[in-house]
N, C-alpha and C positions, 0 to 999 in steps of 0.2 A: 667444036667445043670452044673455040679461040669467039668465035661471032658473040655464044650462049653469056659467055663469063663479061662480052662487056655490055651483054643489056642488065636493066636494071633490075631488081627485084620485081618492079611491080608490074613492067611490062611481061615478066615470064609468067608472073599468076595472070597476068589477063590471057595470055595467049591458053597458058593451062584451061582457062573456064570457057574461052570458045573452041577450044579440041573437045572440050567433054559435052557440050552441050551441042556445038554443031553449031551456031549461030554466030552473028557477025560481032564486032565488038560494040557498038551503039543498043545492040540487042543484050548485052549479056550485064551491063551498068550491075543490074542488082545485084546479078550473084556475085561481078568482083568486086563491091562492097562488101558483101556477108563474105568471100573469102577475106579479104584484107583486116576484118573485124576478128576472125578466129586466127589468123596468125598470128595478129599485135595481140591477140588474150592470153591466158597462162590454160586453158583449153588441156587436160590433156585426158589420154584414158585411163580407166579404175583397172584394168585388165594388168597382169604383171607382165612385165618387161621379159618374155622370153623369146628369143630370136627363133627356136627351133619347131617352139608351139605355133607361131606364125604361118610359118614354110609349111608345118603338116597341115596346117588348114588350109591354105593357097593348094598345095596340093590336092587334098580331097574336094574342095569346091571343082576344081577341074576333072578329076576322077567323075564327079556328081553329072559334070555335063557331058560326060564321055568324050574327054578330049584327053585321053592317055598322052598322048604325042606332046601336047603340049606342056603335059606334068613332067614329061620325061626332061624336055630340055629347059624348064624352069629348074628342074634339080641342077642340071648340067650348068645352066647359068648362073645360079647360087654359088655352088660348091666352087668357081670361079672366081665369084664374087668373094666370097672369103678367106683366099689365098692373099689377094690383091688388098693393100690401106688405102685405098679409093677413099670410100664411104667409111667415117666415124661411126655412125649411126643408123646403120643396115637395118634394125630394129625397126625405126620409126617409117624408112622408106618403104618395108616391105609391110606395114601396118597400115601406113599411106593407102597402097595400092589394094590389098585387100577392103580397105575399108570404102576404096573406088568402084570394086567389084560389084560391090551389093544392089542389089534391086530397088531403088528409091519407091519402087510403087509394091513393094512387097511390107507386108505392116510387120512389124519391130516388137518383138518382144522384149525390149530394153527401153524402161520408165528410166525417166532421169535423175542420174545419179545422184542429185544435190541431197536428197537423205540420204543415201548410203554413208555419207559423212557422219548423219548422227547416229546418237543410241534409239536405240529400242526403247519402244513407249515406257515411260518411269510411271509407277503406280500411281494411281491418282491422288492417295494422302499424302503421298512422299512430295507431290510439286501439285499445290493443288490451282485449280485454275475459278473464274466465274462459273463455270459451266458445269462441272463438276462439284462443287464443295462451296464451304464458306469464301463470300469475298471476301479478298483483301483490301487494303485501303482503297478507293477509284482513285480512278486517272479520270478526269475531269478537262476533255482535252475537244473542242472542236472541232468544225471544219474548216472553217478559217484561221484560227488558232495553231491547229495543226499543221495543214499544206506549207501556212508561210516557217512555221518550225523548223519542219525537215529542211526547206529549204535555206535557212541562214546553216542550222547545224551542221546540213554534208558541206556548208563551206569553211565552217571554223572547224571541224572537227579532226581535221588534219590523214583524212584517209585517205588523199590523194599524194603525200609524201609516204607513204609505208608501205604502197603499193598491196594488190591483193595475191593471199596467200590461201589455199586452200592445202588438206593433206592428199589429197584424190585427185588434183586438177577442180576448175567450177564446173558450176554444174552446168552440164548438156543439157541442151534444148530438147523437151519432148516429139518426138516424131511428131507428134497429131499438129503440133507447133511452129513447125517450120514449112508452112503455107506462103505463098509468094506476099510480099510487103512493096507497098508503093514505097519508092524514090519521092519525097518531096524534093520541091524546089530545092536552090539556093537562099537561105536565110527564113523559109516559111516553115516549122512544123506541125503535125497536124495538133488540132486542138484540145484532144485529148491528152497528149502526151506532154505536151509543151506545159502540163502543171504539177509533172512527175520529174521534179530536176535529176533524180535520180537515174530515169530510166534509158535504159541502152536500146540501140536497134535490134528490133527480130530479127530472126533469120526464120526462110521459108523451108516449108517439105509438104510435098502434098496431099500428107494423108494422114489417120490418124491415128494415134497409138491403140489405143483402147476403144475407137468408132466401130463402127459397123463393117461389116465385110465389104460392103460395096462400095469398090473405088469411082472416088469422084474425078470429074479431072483440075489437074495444077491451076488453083485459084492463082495464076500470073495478074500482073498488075495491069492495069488500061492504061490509056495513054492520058500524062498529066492532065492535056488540055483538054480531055473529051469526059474526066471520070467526075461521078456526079457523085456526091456521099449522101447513104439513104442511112436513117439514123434505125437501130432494131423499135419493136414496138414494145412500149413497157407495160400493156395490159391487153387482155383481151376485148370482148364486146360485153361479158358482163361486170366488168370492174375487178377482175381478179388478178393480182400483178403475175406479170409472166415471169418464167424463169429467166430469160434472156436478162431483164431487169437488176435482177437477184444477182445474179452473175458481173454483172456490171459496178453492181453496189458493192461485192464481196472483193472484188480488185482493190478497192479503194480500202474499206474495212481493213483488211492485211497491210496498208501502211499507215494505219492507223487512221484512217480519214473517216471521218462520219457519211454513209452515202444517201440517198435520197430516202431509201424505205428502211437502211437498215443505222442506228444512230447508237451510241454508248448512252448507256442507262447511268445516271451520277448514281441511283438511287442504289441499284445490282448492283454495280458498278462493272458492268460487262454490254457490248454489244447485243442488241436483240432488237426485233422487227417491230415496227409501231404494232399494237394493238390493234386499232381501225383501219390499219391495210389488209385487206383479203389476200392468205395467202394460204396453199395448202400445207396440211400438218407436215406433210412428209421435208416440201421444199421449206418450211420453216424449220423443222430438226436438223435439217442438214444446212442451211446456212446460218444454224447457232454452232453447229459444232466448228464450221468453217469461221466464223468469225472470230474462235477462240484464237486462232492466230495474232489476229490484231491486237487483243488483251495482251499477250504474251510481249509483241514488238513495242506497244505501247508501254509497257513493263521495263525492259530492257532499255529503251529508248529511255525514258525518265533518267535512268538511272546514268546512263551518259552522259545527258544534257547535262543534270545537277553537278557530274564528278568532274565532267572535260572543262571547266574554267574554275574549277578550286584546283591555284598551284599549293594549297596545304596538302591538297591528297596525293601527292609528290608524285615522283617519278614510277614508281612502281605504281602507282594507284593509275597513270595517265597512260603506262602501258595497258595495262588491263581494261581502260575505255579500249585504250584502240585496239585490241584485238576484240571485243564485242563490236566497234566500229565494221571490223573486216566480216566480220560475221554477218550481220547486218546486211553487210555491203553483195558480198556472195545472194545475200535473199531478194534483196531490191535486184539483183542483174534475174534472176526467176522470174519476177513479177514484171519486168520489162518485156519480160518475153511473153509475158499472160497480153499485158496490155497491148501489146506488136500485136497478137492475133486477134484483138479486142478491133483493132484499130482497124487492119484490114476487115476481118468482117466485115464490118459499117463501113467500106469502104465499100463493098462490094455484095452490098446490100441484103447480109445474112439476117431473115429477121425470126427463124424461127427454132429452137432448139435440136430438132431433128436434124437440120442445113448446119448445124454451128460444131464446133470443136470441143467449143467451150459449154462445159455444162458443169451443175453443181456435183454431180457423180463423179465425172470426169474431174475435177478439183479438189474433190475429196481421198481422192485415191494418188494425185500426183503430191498434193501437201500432205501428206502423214506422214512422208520421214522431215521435210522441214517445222514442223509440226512439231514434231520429236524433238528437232534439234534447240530447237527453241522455245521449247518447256525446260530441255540441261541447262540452257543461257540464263532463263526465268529462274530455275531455283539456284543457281549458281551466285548470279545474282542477288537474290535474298541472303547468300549464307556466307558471303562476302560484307554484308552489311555492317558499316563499323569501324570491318579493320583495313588497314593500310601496314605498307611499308614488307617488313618478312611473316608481319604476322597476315596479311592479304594473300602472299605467299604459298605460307601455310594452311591457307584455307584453300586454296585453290587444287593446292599437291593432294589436301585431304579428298578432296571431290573424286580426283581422278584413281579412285583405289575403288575400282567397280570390275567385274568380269567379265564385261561388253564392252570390247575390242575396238567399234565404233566411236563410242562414247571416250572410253580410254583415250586413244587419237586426238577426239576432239579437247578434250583437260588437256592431254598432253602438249597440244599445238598453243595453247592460249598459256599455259605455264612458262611455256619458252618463251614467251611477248615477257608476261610476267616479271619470272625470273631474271631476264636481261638486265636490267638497272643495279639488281643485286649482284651479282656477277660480278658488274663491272666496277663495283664500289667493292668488290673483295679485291678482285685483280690488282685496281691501285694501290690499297691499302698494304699486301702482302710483298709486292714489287716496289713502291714507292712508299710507304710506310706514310700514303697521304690521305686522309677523309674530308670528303667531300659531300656530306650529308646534312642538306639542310635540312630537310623537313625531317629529321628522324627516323631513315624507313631501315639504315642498316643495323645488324647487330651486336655493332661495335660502337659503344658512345665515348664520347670524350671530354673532360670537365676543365675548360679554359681556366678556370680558377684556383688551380693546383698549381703549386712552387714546382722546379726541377726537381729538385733533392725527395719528393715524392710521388716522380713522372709513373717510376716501376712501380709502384702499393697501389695510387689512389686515381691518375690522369685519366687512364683507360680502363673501361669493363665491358662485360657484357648485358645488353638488353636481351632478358632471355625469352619476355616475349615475342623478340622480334628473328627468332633464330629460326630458321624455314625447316621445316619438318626433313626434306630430303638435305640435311644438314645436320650431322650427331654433335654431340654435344665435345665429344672430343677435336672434333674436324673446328666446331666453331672455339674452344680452348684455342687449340694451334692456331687457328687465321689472329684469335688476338694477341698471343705469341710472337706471331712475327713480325707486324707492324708496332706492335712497342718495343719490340727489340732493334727494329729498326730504330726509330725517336729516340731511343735511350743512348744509342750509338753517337745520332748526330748532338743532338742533347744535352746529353749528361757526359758523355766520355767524348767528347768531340774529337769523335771521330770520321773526316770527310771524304770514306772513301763511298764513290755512287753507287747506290743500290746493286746497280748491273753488275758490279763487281761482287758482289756478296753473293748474289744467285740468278740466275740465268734467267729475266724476264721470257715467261713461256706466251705463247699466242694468247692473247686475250680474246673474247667474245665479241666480235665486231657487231655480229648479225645475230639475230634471233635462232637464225639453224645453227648456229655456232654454239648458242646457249643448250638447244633440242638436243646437240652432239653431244652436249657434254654432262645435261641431265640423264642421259639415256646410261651416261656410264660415272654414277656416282663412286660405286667401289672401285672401277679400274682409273682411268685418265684423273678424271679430279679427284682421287685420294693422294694419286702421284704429286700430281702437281702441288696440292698441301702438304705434303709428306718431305718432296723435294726441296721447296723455299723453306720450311720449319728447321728440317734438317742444317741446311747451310747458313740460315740466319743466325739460328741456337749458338752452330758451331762457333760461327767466327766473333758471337758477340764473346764467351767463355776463352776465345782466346784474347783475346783485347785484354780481357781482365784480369786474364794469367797472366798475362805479357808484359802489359805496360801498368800496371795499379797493382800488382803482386798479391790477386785474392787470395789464394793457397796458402803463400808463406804468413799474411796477416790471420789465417785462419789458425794456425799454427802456433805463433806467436801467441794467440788468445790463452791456447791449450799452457803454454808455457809456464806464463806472467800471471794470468789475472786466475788459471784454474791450479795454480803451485805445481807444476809440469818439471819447471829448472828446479832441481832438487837441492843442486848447490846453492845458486844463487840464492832461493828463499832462508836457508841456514844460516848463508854468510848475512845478508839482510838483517834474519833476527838477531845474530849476535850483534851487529853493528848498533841497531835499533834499540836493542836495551835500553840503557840507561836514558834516551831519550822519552821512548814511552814507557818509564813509569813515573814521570814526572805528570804533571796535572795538561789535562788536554787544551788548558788556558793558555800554557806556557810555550805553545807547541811553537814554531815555526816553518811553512812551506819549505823556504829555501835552504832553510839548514836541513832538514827528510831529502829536499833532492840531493843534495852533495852525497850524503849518504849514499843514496841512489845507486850515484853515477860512483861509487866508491866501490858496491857492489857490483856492479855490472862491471868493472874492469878487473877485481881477482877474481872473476869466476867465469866461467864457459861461455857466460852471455856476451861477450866484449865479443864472440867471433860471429855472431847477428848478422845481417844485413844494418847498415847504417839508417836507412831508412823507417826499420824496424824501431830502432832504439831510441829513436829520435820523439818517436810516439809514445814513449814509455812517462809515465810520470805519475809523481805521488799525489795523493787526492786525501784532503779532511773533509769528515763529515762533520754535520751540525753537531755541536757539542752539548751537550745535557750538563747538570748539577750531578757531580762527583764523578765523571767520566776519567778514564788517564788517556794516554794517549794509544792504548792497545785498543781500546773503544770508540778512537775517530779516526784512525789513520788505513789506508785505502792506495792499493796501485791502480792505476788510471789509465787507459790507452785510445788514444786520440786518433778518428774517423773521420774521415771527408770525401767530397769527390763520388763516384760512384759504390765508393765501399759504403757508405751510408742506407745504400740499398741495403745490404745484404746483414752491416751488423749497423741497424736504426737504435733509435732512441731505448725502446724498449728493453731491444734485446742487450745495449748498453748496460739498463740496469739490471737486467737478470745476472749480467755479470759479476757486477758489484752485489749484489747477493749474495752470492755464489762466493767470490774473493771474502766477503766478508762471515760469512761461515766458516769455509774452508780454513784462513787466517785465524779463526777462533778455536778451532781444532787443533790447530798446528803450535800455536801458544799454548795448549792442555800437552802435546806431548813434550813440547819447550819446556813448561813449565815441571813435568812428572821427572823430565833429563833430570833438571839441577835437581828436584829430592833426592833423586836415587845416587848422585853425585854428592851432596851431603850427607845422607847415609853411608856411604863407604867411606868417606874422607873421616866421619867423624866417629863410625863404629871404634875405630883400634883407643882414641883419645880417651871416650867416654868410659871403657875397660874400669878404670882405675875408681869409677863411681859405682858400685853393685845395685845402688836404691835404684839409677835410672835405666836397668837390666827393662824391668816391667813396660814403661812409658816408648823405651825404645822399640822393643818386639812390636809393641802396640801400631806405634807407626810404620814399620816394617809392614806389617801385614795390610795395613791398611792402605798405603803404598803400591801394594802389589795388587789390590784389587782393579787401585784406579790404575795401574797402568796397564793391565787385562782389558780393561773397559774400553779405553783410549787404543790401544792397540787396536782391538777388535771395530770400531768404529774407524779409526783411521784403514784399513784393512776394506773396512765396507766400501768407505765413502771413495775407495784411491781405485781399488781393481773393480767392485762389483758397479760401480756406479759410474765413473768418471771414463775407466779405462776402456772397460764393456761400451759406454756411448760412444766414446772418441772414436773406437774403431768402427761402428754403423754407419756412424756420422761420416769418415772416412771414405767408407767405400758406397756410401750413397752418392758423394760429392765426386768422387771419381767414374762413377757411374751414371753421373747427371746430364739430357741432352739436354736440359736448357736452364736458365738460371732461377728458372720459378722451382725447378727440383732441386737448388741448392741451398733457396730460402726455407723452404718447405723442410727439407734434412735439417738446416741448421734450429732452425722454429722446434721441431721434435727434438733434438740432439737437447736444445734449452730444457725447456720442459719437462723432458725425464730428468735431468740433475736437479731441478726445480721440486723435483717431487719426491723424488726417493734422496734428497739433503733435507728434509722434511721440512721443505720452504712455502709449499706451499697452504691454500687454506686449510684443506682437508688433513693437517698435520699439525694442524696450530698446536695442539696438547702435546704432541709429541718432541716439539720443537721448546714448548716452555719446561719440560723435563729436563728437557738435554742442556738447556742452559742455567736449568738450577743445579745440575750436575758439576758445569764448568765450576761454579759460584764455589761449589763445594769443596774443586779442587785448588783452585786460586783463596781459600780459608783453609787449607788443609797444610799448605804450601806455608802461610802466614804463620800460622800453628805449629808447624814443625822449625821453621828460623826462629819463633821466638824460644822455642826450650830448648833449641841448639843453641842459644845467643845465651839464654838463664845458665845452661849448662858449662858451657866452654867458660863465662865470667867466672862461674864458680870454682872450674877448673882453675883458671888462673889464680885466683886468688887462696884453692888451698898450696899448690906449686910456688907460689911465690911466699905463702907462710911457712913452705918445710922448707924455701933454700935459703928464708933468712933463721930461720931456726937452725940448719948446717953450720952456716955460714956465722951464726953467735958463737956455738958449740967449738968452731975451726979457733976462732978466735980465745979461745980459753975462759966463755963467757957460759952464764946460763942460756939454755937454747931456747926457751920466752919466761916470761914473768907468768907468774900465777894470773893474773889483769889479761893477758894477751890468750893465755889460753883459754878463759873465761869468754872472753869476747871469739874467740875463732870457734867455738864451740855451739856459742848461741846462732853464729852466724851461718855455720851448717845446718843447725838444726830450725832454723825460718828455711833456707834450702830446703831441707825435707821435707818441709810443712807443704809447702807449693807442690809436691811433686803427687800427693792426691787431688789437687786443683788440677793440674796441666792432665792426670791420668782421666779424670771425671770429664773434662773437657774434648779430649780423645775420643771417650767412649758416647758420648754426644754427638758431636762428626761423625763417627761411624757411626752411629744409627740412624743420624739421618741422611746420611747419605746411603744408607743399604733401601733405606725405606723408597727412597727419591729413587735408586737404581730399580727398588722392585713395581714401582709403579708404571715406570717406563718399560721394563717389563710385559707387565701386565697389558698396556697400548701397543705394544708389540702384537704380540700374539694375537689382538683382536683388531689387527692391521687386515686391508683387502690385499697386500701388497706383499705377494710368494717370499722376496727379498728380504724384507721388512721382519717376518715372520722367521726365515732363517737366522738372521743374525738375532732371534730372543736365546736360539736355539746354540748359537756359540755362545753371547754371553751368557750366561746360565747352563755350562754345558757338566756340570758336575753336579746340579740341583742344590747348588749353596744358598741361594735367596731361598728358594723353597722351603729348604728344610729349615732355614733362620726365620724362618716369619711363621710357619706352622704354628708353633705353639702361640703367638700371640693371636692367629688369626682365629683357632680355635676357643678363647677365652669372650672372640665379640661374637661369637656363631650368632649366641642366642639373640643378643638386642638385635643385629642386624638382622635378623630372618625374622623378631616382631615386626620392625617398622624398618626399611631398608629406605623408604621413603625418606628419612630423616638423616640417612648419611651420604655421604658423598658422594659420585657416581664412578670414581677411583677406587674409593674404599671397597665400594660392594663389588666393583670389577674384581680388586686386587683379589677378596674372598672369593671369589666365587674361582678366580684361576688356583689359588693355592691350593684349594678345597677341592681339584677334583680326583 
């Protein structure tokens, strides 16, 4: 063993091939060439790897020649054998030696497996060829033209760095094929071959697969210097070309070479035999069908040449040359071996079909799975046309969704080439958060010309053409998920800690089988693996932003300040706020609102904030209009930067201020209902002493009480059914959020229902110009009630201060007024009374228009889409007091309105038609 282990490799295959053959080593040159050629090849067999099926065949071959004894201690030495970690690969030695067994002069029922690779013949409409169907565009490609083609292209084409990959091992050489092959010289090849840069050495066998029963003997090679080359004959004595000929031409044909008798038609645009050569019908159909190969590689071949030096057709597009390259390249090592036995024949002066290997029958039956293979190549090729990048991809994954297991294999092995590129621009991008995508091929883009403050909305999307089919739509979300999560990190929140730290860089695809691995299991490994980095990116970006930029608490904060949350502070605010906004909104000033402010915030619960918080607080004027006060430009403001500008942007900014500016106009209607119902009871016991203003008082009273049912019931909607009902979805969406696009996406909905059911938005518009001629009404109703408590209490004073100077004459031992005085105090109550059917008549005006204003809002109520909406018609109105107060009026228009409803107003005839049913 000690001697064995220090020769070298190559001396123990020589020695192996002069034990098998029995010859010296100067004798045996060829065959330890043709071994040292299947070693260095990727050679293997289609047969499954099972060590057990081996042994029973070694077995019964030996049973077969009745050599019990010998079967018995090959078990014996096995079962030996498999105690012992000797041998790795027990498999392959005992396949070795069986496959040594065999009878080289016994014929072979095993054609060579290079179709077994492909599919099954595809229908001929589905990939149609010349031969079959309409041509397609020609290939217009000579002999000259061509030869020197192939030969620049297998040198740019870069398929001697990718090495050859087949899924089967390549294809074995046909029995009838492996006839002995001269050894040329050093530096001479024969002339045949030396125009085929492509082509490999044959390997010899002496017999042939499909030939005749009668074994010939081992066409071995003569001796260099003594062998004469007799070329076949390419006709007979009457002019009719031989098959030998045909056979000759069709070699060439299949690499797309024009040969002597058989040439590409521009016109067909297919292979076919001149006209004026004599050839029989039979050997003309059968070297058109054969020459449809050539079509096919010619087809294929184009589409290479054109793709493999456009670097636009990117990385994925120049994988997909090279894995047709390797395809290719597997057919050319087939036809090197046609041409090896081509070579030898004429070498050894085979000139007539019967003496030959090679025949058109014989070619027809060994190319119809390469054949096969390369019709899938041909239309794969067509239906690839176009696209690039994932959408190439996608065309490619679509192909391989067939029920022929062959075929399948074959997509499957060229997808993995494919695939590759994409892979590896997902792996950096979700590990490294880097793109590297020039020509456009992945499904992630990126737009250089976006600001930070917009990296999260606008920097990053998806190309969703470019999104490969064995990729959901969800899996492609998450991948772009995590690479802007990552950027937004370094970015926006600068924060440097290295990827690797955020999530555990997993193996990337080095290799195309790495790609094959991981295609093979889209739902299991690569869902992890996106599942894994999404998860951990999400998490730690959502803590960043808890952590150190306090998103929560400024979420919070919004709820407080800008949606009237802090109940105190807003109170203590409006009272403070008073006197300043009712002055004119001209007069306003910023800086006196903030001191206010900061006056508020410190006697009320807000002072115990975060500092941070408060710091962002601040008062805001709006654009000021012609007769505005300051209840109508003033505004709380809270100030975003940094990464929070993601989440609350510009927009949602002003949905705010919306929002603030509604809600504040609500909150001013129940402000403003406070002080009535405050002056009513302050002023009910004074007024006592006046009976005429009994009437004008109830009046106001009730009317009082309507709007603060109103206002209640609306403050009531807007506070629990609207704001508080969102807040908490919003809440527990955000707390439920894995990544920050579910926090945008909650807060964006959270917006937009208070947007819509505050009736802010379009679809609300009527219902929004109600409700604020409603205010209008209270804010006149409010004016209307101070000025006949201001007429009343004057007059108060002035008859109190005429009975205590009238006391106080009487104390005095005086008359207690002159006849003059009481004349004049008499006339001056009685202009008093007069006003008091004015201010009543004026009453009853406000109240009806404000019942009407209430019933028409109402009425857009109920023919709201909005379940809510339609509830609260149903509390305000919950005793049928509009109802029953507009009946009778609605009753008196029935009739004009139901001649021409056309001519009134689209309220009006709402309003009737609800009252009325």
């Amino acid at each position: 063993m000690a001697t064995l282990d220090q020769k070298s490799p190559n001396v123990l295959l020589q020695s192996l091939c002069c034990r098998i053959t029995g010859k010296s080593e100067a004798e045996v040159a060829q065959q330890f060439q043709y071994a040292v050629r299947v070693i260095g090849s990727n050679y293997a067999p289609t047969i499954e790897r099972d060590e057990f099926l081996v042994t029973e065949k070694i077995k019964k071959e030996l049973l077969k020649q009745r050599r019990e004894a010998d079967a018995a201690l090959f078990s014996e030495l096995h079962r030996k054998l498999q105690t012992q970690g000797v041998l790795k690969h027990r498999w392959s030695v005992l396949y070795l030696l069986l496959s040594l067994s065999e009878d080289p002069r016994k014929p072979s029922s095993r054609v060579g497996n290079y179709g077994a690779l492909f599919a099954q013949a595809l229908p001929r409409d589905a990939h149609s060829t010349p031969f079959y169907c309409a041509r397609p565009q020609s290939l217009a490609l000579g002999y000259g033209e061509r030869s020197s083609g192939l030969s620049a292209s297998m040198g740019t084409s870069g398929i001697s760095s990718l090495g050859v990959y087949t899924l089967n091992g390549p294809t074995p050489t046909p029995q009838s094929l492996l006839a002995g092959q001269p050894h040329s010289a050093a530096g001479v090849a024969p002339p045949l071959v030396s125009r085929l840069p492509w082509a490999l050495p044959a390997s010899s066998s002496p017999s042939s697969a499909l030939g005749p029963a009668t074994i010939r003997p081992p066409l071995g090679p003569s001796h260099p210097t003594t062998r004469a080359v007799r070329h076949r004959q390419d006709g007979d004595a009457s002019g009719e070309v031989s098959e030998v000929a045909l056979v000759r031409d069709i070699l060439y044909v299949f690499q797309g070479i024009d040969g002597r008798f058989i040439k590409m038609s521009t016109q067909d645009n297919c292979y076919r035999i001149d006209g004026k050569v004599m050839v029989s019908k039979s050997l003309r159909d059968t070297s058109s069908r054969l020459s449809e190969l050539g079509w096919l590689h010619n087809k294929i071949r184009k589409y290479t040449d054109a793709r493999s030096l456009d670097q636009a057709f990117g990385l994925v597009g120049q994988s997909f040359c090279a894995s047709l390259h390797q395809e290719l390249k597997e057919y050319y090592r087939l036809l090197s071996v046609l041409h090896s036995q081509l070579q030898i024949e004429d070498d050894q002066g085979v000139n007539t079909c019967t003496d030959s290997n090679l025949t058109l029958r014989r070619l027809l039956v060994w190319m119809y799975d390469p054949k096969v293979r390369l019709k899938t190549l041909a239309a794969l090729v067509d239906f690839c046309q176009g696209r690039k990048g994932g959408e190439l991809a996608s065309a490619v994954h679509a192909y391989g969704k067939t029920g022929d297991p062959q075929m399948r294999a074959l997509v499957q092995h060229i997808l993995s080439l494919v695939s590759h590129p994409i892979l590896n621009f997902l792996y950096r991008w979700i590990y490294d958060g880097e793109l590297e995508d020039t020509y456009h091929e992945f499904f992630v883009a990126s737009d250089p010309n976006v600001k930070t403050d917009r990296l999260w909305h606008d920097k990053y999307s998806l190309r969703k053409s470019m999104i490969p089919s064995f990729i959901t739509m969800d899996q492609a979300r998450k991948v772009l998920l995590i690479g802007k999560s990552i950027n937004f990190l370094h970015q926006v929140c600068h924060d440097r800690t290295p990827p690797g730290k955020i999530t555990p860089a997993s193996k990337s695809t080095d290799t195309p089988k790495d790609a094959a691995e991981l295609l093979s299991d889209l739902e299991g490994a690569f869902q992890e693996k996106i599942d894994a980095a999404y998860f951990d990116t999400s998490k730690y970006l959502l803590d960043v932003l808890n952590r150190n930029y306090l998103l929560l608490e400024h979420l919070q904060a919004m709820r407080r300040y800008l949606l009237l949350g802090q109940g105190d502070f807003i109170r203590h605010l409006m009272d403070l706020l008073k006197p300043e906004l009712a002055r004119p909104a001209t007069t306003l000033y910023q800086h006196n609102l903030t001191g206010i402010l900061e006056t508020a915030i410190r006697a009320t619960n807000a002072q115990y904030d975060n500092v941070v918080i408060l710091k962002r607080l601040d008062v805001r004027l709006l654009e000021v209009s012609p007769g505005d006060t300051g209840w109508d430009v003033f505004s709380l403001d809270y100030h975003v930067d940094g990464p929070l500008t993601t989440v609350f942007t510009r927009e949602c900014m002003g949905h705010y201020l919306r929002v603030f500016n509604f809600l504040w106009r609500a909150k001013r209607m129940e402000y403003t209902l406070t002080d009535i119902w405050k002056g009513q009871m302050c002023n009910a016991k004074l007024l006592k002493t006046m009976p005429e203003l009994s009437g004008v008082l109830h009046q106001c009273h009730i009317l009082a009480s309507e709007m603060v049912h109103f206002i209640h019931q609306m403050q009531y909607y807007i506070t629990f059914e609207v704001l508080e009902c969102s807040w908490d979805e919003l809440w527990n969406k955000v707390q439920q959020a894995q990544d920050l696009d579910h926090i945008i996406a909650a807060h964006e909905v959270f917006l937009d229902t208070i947007i819509s059911r505050c009736l802010l938005d379009n679809n609300s518009r009527s219902l929004l110009n109600q409700l604020r001629a409603i205010f209008d009404q209270i804010i006149g109703f409010q004016n209307a009630q101070d000025s006949l408590y201001r007429s009343a209490l004057e007059e108060l004073a002035l008859q109190l201060q005429f009975e205590e100077k009238k006391q106080q004459n009487e104390e005095e031992g005086q008359w207690g007024v002159t006849a003059e005085q009481e004349a004049e105090e008499k006339r001056r109550i009685r202009e008093f009374q007069e006003t008091i059917p004015k201010m009543c008549s004026q009453l009853r005006i406000l109240t009806h228009f404000y019942q009407s204003i209430v019933q028409q809002f109402l009425v857009l109520l109920t023919t709201s889409s909005d379940e809510s909406l339609r509830f609260l018609s149903f509390r305000l109105d919950f005793n049928e007091h509009y109802r029953l107060f507009c009946a009778q009026g609605q009753r008196t228009k029935a009739a004009s309105i139901n001649r021409s409803h056309t001519g009134a107003t689209d309220v009006q005839y709402l309003t009737f038609s609800y009252w009325n049913i």
